[in-house]
Every structure is written in structure tokens, then in C-alpha cells.
N, CA, C and O atoms as a printed pandas DataFrame, in Angstrom:
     atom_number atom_name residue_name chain_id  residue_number  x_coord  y_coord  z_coord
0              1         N          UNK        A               1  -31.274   21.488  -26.824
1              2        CA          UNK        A               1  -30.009   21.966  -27.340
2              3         C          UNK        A               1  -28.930   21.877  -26.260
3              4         O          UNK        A               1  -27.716   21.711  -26.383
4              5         N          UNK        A               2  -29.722   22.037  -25.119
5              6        CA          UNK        A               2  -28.379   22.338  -23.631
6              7         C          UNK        A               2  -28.061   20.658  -23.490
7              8         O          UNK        A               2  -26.869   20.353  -23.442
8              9         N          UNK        A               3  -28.518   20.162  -23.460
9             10        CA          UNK        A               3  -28.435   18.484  -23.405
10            11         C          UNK        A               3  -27.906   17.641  -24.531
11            12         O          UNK        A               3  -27.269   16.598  -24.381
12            13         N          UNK        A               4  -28.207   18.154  -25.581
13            14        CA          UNK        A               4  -27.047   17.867  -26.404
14            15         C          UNK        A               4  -25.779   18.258  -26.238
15            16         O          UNK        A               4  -25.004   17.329  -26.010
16            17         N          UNK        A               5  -25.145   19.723  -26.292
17            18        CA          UNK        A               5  -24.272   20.388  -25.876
18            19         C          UNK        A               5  -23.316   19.638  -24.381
19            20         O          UNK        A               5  -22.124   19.863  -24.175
20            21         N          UNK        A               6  -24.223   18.729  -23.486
21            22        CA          UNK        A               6  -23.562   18.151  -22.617
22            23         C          UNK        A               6  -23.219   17.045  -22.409
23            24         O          UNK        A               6  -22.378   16.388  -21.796
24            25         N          UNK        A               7  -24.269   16.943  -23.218
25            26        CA          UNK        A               7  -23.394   15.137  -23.986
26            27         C          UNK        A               7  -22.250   14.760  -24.644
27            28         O          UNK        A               7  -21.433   13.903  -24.307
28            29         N          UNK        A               8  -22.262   15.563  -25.733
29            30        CA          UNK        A               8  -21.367   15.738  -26.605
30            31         C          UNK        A               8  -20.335   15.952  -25.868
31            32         O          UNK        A               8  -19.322   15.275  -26.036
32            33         N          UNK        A               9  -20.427   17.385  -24.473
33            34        CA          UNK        A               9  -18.687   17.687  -24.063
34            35         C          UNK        A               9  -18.775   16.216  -22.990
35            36         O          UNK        A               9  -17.854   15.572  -23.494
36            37         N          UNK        A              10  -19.230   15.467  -22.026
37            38        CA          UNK        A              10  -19.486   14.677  -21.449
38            39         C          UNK        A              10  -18.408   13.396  -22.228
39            40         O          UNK        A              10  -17.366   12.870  -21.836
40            41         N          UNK        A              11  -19.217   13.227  -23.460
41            42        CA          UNK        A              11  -18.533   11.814  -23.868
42            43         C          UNK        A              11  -16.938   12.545  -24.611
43            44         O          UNK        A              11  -16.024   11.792  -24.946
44            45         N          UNK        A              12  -16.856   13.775  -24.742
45            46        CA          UNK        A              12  -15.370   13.852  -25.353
46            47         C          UNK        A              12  -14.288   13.705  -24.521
47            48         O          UNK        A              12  -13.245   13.092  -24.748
48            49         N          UNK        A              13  -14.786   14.641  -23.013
49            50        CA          UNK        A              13  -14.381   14.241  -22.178
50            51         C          UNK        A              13  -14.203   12.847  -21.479
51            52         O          UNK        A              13  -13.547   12.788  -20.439
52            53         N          UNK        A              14  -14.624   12.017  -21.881
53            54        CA          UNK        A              14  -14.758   10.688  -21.556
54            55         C          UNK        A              14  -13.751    9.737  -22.466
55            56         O          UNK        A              14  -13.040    8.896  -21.916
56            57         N          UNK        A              15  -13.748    9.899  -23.631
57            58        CA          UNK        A              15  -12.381    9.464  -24.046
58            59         C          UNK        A              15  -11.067   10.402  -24.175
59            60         O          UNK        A              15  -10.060    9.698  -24.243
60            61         N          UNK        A              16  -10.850   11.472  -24.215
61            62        CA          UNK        A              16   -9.824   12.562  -23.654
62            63         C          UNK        A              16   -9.028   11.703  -22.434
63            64         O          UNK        A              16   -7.848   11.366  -22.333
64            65         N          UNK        A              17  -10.643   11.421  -21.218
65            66        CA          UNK        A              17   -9.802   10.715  -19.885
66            67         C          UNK        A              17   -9.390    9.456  -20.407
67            68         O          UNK        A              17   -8.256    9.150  -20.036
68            69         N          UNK        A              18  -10.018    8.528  -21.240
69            70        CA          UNK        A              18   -9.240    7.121  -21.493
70            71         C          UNK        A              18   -7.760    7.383  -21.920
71            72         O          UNK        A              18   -6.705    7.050  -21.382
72            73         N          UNK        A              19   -8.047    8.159  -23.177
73            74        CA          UNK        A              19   -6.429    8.368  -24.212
74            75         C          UNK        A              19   -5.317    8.818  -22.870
75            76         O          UNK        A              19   -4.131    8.495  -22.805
76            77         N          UNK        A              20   -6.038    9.593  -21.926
77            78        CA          UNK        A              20   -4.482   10.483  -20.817
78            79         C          UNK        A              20   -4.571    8.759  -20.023
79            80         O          UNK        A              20   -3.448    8.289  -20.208
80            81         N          UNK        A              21   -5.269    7.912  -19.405
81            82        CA          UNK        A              21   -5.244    6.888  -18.439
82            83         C          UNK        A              21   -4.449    5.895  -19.312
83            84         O          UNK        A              21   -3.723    5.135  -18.671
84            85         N          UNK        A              22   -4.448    5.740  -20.809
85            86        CA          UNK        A              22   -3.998    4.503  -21.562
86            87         C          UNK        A              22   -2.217    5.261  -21.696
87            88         O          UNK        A              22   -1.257    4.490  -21.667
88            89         N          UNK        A              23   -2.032    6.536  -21.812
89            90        CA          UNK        A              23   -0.783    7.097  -22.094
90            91         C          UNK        A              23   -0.199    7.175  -20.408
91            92         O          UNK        A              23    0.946    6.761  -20.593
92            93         N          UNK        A              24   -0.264    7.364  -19.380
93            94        CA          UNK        A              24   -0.036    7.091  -18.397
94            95         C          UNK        A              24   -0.178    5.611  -17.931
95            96         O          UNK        A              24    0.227    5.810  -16.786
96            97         N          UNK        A              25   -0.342    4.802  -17.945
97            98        CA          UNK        A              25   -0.527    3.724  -17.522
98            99         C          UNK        A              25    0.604    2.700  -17.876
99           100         O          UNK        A              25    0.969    1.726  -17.216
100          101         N          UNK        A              26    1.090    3.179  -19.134
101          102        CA          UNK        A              26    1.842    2.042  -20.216
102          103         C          UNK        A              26    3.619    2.530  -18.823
103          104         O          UNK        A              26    4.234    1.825  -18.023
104          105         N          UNK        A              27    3.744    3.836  -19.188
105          106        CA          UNK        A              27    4.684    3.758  -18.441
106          107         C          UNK        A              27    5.057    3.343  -16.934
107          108         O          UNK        A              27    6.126    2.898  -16.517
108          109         N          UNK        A              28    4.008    3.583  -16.319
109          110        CA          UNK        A              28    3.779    3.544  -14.285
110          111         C          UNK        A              28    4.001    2.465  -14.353
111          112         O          UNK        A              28    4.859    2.160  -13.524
112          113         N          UNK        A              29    3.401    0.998  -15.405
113          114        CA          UNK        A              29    3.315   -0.418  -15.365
114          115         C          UNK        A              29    5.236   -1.050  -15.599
115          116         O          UNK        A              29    5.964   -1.883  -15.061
116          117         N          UNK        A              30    5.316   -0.279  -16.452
117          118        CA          UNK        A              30    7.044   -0.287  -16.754
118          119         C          UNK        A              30    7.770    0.071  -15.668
119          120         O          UNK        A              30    8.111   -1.006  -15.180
120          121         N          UNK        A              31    8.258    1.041  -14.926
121          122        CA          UNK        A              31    8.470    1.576  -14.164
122          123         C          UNK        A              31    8.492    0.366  -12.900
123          124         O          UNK        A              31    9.443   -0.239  -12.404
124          125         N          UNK        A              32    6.852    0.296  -12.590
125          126        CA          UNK        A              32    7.005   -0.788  -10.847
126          127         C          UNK        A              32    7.682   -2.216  -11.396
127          128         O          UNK        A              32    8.373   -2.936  -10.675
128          129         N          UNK        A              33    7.369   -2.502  -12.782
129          130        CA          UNK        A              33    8.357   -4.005  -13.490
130          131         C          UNK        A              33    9.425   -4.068  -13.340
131          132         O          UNK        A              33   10.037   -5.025  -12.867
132          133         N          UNK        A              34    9.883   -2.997  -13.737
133          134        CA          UNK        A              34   11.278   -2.747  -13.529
134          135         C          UNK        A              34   11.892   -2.649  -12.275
135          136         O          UNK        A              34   12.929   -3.283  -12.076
136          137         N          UNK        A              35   11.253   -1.730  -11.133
137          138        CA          UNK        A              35   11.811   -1.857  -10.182
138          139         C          UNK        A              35   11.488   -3.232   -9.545
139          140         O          UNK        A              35   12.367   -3.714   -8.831
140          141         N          UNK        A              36   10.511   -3.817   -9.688
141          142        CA          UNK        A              36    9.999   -5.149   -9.067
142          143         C          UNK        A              36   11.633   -6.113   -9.406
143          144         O          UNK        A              36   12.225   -6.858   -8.624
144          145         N          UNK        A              37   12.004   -5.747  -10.819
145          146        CA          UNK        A              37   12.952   -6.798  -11.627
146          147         C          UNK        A              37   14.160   -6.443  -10.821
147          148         O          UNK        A              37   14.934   -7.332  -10.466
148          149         N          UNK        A              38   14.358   -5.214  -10.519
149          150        CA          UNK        A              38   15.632   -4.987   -9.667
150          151         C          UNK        A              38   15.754   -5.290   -8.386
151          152         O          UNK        A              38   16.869   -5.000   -7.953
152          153         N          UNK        A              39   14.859   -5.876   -7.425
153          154        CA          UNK        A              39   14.683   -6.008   -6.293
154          155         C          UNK        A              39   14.730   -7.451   -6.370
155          156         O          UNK        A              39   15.670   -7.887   -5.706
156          157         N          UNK        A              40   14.000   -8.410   -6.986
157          158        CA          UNK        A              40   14.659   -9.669   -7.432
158          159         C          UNK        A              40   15.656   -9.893   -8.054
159          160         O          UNK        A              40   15.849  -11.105   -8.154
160          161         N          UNK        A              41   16.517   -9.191   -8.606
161          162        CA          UNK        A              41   17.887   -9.134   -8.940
162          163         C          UNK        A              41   18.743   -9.174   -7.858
163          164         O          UNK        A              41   19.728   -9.893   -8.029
164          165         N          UNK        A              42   18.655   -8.617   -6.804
165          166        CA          UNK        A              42   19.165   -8.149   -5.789
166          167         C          UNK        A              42   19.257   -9.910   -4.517
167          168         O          UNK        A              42   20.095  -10.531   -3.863
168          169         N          UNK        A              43   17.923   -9.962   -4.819
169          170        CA          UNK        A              43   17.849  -10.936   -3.779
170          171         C          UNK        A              43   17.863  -11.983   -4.208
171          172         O          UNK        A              43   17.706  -12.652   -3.187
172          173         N          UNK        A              44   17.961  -12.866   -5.246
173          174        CA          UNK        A              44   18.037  -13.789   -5.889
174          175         C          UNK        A              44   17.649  -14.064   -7.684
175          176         O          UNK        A              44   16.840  -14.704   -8.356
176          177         N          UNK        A              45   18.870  -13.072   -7.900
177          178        CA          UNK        A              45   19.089  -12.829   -9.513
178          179         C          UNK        A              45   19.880  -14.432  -10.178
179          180         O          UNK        A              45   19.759  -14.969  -11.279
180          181         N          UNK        A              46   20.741  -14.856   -8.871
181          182        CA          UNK        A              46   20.959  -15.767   -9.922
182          183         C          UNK        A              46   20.295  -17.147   -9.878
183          184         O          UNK        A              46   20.534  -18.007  -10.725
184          185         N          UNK        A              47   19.150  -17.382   -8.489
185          186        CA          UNK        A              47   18.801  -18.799   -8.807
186          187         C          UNK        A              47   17.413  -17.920  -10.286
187          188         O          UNK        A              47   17.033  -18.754  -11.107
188          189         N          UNK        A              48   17.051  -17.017  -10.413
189          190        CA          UNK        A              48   15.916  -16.558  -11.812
190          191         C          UNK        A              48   16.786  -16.760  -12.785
191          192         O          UNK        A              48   16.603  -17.560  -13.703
192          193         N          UNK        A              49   17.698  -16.110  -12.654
193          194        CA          UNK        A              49   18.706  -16.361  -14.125
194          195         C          UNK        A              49   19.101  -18.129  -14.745
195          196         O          UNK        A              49   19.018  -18.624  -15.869
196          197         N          UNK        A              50   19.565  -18.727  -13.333
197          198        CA          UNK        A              50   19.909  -20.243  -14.206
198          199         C          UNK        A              50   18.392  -20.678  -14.162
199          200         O          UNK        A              50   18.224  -21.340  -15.186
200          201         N          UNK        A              51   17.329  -20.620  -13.525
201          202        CA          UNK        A              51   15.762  -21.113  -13.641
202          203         C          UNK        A              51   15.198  -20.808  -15.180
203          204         O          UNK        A              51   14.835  -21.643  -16.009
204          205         N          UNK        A              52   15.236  -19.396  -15.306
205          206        CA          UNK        A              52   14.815  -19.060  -16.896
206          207         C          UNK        A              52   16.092  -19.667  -18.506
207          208         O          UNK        A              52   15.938  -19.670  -19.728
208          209         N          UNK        A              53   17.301  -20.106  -17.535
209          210        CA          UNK        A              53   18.013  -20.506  -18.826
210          211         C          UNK        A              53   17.486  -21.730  -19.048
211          212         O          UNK        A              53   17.268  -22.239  -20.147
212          213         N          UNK        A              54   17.258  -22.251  -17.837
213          214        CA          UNK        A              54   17.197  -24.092  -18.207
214          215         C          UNK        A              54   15.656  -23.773  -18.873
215          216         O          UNK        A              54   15.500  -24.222  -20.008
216          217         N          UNK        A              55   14.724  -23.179  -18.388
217          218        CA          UNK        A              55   13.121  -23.027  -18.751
218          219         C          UNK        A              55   13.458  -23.276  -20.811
219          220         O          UNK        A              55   13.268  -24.225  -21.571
220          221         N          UNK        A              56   14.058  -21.750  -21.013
221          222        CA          UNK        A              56   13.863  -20.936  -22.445
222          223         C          UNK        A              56   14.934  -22.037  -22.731
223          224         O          UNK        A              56   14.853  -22.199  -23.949
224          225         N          UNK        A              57   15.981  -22.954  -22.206
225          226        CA          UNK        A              57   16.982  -23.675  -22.868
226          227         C          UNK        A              57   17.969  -22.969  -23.307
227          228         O          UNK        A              57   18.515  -23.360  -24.339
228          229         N          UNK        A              58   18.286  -22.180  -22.880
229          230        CA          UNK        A              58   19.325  -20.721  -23.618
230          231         C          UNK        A              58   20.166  -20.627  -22.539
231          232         O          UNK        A              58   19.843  -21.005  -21.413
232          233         N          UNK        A              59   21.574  -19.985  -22.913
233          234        CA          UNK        A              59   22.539  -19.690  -22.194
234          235         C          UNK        A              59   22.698  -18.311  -22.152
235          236         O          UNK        A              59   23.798  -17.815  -21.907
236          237         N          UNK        A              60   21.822  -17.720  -22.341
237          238        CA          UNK        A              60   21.700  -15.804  -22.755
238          239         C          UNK        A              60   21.183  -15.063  -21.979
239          240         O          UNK        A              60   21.475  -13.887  -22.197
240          241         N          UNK        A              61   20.466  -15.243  -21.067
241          242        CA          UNK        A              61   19.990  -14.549  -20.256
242          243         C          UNK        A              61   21.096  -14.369  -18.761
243          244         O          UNK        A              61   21.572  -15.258  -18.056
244          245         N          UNK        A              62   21.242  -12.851  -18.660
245          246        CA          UNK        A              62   22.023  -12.453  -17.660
246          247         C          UNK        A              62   21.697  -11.934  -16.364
247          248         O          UNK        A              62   20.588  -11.402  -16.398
248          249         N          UNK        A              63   22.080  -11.898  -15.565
249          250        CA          UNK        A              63   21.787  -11.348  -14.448
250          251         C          UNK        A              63   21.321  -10.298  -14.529
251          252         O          UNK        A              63   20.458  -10.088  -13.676
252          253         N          UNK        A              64   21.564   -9.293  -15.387
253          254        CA          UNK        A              64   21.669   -7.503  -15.929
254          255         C          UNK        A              64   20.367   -7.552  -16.457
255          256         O          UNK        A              64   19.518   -6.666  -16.362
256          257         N          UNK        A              65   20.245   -8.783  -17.096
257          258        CA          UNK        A              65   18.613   -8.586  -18.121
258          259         C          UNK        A              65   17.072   -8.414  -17.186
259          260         O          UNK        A              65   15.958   -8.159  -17.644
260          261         N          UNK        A              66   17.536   -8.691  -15.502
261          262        CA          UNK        A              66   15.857   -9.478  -15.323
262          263         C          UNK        A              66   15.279   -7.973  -14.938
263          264         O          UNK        A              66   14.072   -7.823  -15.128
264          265         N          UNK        A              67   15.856   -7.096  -14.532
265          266        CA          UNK        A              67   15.109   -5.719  -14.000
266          267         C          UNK        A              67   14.139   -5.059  -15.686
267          268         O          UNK        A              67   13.035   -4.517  -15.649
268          269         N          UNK        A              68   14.913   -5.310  -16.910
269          270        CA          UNK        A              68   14.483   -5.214  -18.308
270          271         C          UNK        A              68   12.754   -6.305  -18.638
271          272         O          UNK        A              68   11.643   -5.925  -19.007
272          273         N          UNK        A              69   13.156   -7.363  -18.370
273          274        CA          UNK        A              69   12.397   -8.625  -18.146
274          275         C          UNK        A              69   11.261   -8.265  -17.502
275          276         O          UNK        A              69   10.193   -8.150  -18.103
276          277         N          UNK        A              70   11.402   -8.044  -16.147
277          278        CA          UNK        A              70   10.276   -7.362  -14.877
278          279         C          UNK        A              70    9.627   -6.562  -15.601
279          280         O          UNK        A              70    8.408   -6.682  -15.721
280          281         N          UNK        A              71   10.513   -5.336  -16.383
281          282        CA          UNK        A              71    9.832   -4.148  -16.915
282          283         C          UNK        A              71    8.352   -4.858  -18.201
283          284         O          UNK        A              71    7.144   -4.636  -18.286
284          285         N          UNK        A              72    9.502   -5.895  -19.113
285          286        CA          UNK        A              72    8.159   -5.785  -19.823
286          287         C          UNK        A              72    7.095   -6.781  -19.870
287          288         O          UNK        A              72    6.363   -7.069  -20.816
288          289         N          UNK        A              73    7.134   -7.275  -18.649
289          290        CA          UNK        A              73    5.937   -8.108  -18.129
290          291         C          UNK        A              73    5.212   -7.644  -17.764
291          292         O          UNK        A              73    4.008   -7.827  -17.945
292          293         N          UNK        A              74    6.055   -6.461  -16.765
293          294        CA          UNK        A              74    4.795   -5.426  -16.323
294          295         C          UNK        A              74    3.790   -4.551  -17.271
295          296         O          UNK        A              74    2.709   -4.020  -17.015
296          297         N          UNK        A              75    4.421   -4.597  -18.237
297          298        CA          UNK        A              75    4.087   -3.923  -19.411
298          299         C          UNK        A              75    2.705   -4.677  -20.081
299          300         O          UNK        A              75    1.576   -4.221  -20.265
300          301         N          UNK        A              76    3.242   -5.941  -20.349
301          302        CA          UNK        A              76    2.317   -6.623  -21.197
302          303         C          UNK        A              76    1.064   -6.982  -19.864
303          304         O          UNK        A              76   -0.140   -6.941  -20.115
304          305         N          UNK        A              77    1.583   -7.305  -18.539
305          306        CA          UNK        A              77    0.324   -7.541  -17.754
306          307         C          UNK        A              77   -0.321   -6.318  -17.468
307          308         O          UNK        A              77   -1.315   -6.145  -16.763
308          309         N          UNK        A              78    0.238   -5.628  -17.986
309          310        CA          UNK        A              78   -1.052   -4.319  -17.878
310          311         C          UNK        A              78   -2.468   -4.757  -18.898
311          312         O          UNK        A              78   -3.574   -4.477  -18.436
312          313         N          UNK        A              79   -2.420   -5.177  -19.744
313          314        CA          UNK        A              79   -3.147   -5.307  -20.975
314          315         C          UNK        A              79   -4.382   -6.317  -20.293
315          316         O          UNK        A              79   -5.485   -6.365  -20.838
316          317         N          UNK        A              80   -4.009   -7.305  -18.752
317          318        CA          UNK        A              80   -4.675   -8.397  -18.961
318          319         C          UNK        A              80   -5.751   -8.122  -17.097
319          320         O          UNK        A              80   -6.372   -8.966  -16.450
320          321         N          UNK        A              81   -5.547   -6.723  -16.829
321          322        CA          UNK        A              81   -5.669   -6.723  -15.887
322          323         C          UNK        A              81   -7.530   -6.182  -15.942
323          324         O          UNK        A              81   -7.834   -5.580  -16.972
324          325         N          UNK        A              82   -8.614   -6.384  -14.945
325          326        CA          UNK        A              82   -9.655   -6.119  -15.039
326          327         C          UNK        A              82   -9.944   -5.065  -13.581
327          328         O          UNK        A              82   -9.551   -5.121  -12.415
328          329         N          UNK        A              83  -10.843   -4.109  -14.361
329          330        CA          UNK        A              83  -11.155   -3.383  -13.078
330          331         C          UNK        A              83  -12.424   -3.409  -12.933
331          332         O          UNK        A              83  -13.105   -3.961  -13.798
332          333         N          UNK        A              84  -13.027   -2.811  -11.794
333          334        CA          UNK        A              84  -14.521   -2.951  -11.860
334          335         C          UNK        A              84  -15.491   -1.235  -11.541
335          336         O          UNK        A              84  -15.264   -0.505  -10.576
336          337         N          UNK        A              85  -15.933   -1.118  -12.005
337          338        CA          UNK        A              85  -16.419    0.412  -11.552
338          339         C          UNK        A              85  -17.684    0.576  -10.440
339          340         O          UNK        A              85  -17.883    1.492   -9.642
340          341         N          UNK        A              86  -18.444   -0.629  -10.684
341          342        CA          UNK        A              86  -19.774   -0.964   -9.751
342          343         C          UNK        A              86  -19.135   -1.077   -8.182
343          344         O          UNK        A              86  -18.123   -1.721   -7.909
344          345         N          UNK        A              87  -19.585   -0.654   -7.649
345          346        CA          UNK        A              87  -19.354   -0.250   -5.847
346          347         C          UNK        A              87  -20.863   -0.858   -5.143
347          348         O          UNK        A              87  -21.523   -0.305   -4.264
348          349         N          UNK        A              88  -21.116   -1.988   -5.743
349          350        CA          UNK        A              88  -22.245   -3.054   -5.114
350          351         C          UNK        A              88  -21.973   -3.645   -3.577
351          352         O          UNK        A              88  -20.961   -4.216   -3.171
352          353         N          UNK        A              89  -23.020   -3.372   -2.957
353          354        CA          UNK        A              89  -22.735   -4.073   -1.354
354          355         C          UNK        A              89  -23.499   -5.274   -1.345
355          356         O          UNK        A              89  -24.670   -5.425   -1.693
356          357         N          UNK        A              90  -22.485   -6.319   -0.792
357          358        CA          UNK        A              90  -23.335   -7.263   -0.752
358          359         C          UNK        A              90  -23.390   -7.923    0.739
359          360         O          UNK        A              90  -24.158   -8.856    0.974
């Protein structure tokens, strides 16, 4: 019965921690994009800006947009990133 009882709180607790790591994560990833996007803005916003017009073929993208841009790359490369939990010596 005690081993059930600790399983059960064990694995609730175990996705409890995913749902708080997946709700924290989305933003922290936004956040360093963004600032990443403003720091290349800074230092060379406009050879990214005419590079991504000629790329996308568009005349729309602004100098103002790439810190936005940064943000949601960072965003979406959150999704593609792998971690490892095994602490193997080799």
C-alpha cells in the first residue's frame, strides 16, 4: 500500500515538474532571442536586414523587426533542442 502511495505521488510529481519546466521554458527561450536579436541589431542590424530582404525577396523587414525575429526563433528552437539525463563516464 506504502509503495503504491509513492508511486503514485512520485509520478504526479513528475509531470507537475514537466508542466512548471514546459511553462517556464517557453518564455526564458523568448526572452535570451530577443535579447540575442537586440544585440545584433545593435551591431549589425542593417547588413541582417538587407541579407534577410534579398533571402525572403521582400522589402518589409525592418531594422525594428530583428530583436522580434531573434525572439521567435528562440522560441521555436526551443522545441528542437535535446538534453541528456545519463551522467555516463567514458
Amino acid at each position: 500500500m506504502k509503495d503504491t502511495v509513492l508511486t503514485t505521488t512520485t509520478a504526479a510529481l513528475a509531470v507537475l515538474g514537466f508542466l512548471a519546466l514546459l511553462i517556464f521554458i517557453a518564455p526564458i527561450s523568448i526572452f535570451f532571442g530577443w535579447v540575442t536579436g537586440l544585440i545584433v541589431n545593435w551591431i549589425c542590424g542593417d547588413f541582417v536586414t538587407r541579407g534577410l530582404n534579398i533571402i525572403l525577396g521582400e522589402g518589409s523587414i525592418t531594422r525594428d523587426m530583428i530583436p522580434t525575429i531573434g525572439g521567435a526563433l528562440g522560441f521555436i528552437g526551443g522545441f528542437f533542442k535535446s538534453y541528456s539525463a545519463s551522467k555516463s563516464k567514458k
